[in-house]
C-alpha positions as CSV (number, residue, x, y, z in Angstrom):
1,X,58.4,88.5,-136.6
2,X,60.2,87.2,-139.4
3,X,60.0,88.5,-143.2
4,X,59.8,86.0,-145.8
5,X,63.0,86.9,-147.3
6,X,64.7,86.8,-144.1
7,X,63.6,83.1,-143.8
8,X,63.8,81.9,-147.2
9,X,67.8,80.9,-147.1
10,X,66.8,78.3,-144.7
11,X,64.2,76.5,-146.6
12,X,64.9,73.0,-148.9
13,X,62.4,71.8,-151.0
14,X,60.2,69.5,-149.8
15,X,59.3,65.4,-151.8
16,X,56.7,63.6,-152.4
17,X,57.9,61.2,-149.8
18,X,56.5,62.9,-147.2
19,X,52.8,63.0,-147.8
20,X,50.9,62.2,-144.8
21,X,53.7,62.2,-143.1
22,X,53.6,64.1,-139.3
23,X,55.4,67.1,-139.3
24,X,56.7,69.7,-136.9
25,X,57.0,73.6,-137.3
26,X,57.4,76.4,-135.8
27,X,54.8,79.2,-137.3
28,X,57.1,82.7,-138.7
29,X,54.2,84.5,-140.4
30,X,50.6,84.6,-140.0
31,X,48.4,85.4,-142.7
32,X,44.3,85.9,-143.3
33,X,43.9,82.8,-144.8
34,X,46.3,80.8,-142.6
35,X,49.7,80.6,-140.9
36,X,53.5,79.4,-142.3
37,X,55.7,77.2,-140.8
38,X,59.3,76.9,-141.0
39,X,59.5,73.1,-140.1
40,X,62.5,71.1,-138.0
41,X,63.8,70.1,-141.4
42,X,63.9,73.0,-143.3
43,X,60.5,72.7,-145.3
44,X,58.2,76.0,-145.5
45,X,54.7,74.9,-145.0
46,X,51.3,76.5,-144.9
47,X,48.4,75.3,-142.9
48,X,44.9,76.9,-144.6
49,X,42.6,78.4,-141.7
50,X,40.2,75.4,-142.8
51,X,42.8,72.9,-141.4
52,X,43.0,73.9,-137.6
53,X,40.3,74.5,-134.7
54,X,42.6,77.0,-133.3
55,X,44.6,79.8,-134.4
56,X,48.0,78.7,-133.6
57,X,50.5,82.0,-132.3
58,X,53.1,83.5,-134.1
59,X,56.3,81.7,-132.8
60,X,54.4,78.4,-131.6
61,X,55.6,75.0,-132.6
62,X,52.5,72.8,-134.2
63,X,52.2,69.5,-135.4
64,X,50.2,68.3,-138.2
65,X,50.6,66.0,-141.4
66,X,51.4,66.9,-144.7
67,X,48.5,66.8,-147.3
68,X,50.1,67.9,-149.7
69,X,53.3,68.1,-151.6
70,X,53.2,71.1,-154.0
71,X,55.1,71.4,-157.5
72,X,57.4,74.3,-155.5
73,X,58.6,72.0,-152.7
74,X,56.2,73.3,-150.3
75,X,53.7,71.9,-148.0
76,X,49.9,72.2,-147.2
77,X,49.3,70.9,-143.8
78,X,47.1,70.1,-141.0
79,X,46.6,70.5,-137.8
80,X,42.9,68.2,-137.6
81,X,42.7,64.6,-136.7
82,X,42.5,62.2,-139.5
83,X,38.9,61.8,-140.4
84,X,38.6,58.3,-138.5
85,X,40.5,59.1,-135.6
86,X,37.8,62.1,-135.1
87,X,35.2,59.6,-136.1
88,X,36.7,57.3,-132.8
89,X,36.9,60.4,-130.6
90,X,32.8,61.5,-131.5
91,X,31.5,58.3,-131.4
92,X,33.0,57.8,-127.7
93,X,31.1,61.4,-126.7
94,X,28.2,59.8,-128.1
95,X,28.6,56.3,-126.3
96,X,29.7,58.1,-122.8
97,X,26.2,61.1,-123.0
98,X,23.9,57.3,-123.7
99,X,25.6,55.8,-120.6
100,X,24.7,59.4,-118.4
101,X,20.9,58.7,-119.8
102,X,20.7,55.1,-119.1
103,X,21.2,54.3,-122.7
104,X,18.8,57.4,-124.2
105,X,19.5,60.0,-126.4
């Protein structure tokens, strides 16, 4: 369990460049609202409960995009699909429970 100041020195501030960019982290601090990241490169990053299915574990490295760049050089991020990859991924459930029912819903 790390404090924020204890993982502050290691942080750069993150560009605009990287928006929707994937991203790697490992999760330091775990919060109500969500969980931070201190990412491969140094970025500190925040991924909202809203933005995962699963509550990652404290020390576990994720992988998500960016979706944002903030004015502080950190990062909101991700951890869903992009909304048409989901989109692919449901309407393959769909197709595959109509083929079980000989075409029926």
């Amino acid at each position: 369990l790390a404090t924020e100041e204890i993982v502050e020195p290691f942080f750069k501030d993150a560009d605009r460049s990287l928006f929707n960019k994937e991203i790697s982290g490992t999760v330091y601090r775990m919060i109500v609202a969500g969980s931070f990241i201190l990412t491969e490169e140094g970025y500190k990053g925040f991924i909202h409960s809203s933005q995962r299915t699963v509550e990652p574990r404290l020390g576990e490295t994720v992988t998500g995009r960016v979706i944002d760049v903030k004015e502080d050089g950190t990062l909101n991020v991700s951890l869903l699909p992009r909304k048409h990859e989901a989109l692919s991924g449901d309407a393959e459930r769909i197709y595959g429970y109509m083929q079980e029912r000989g075409g029926a819903m």
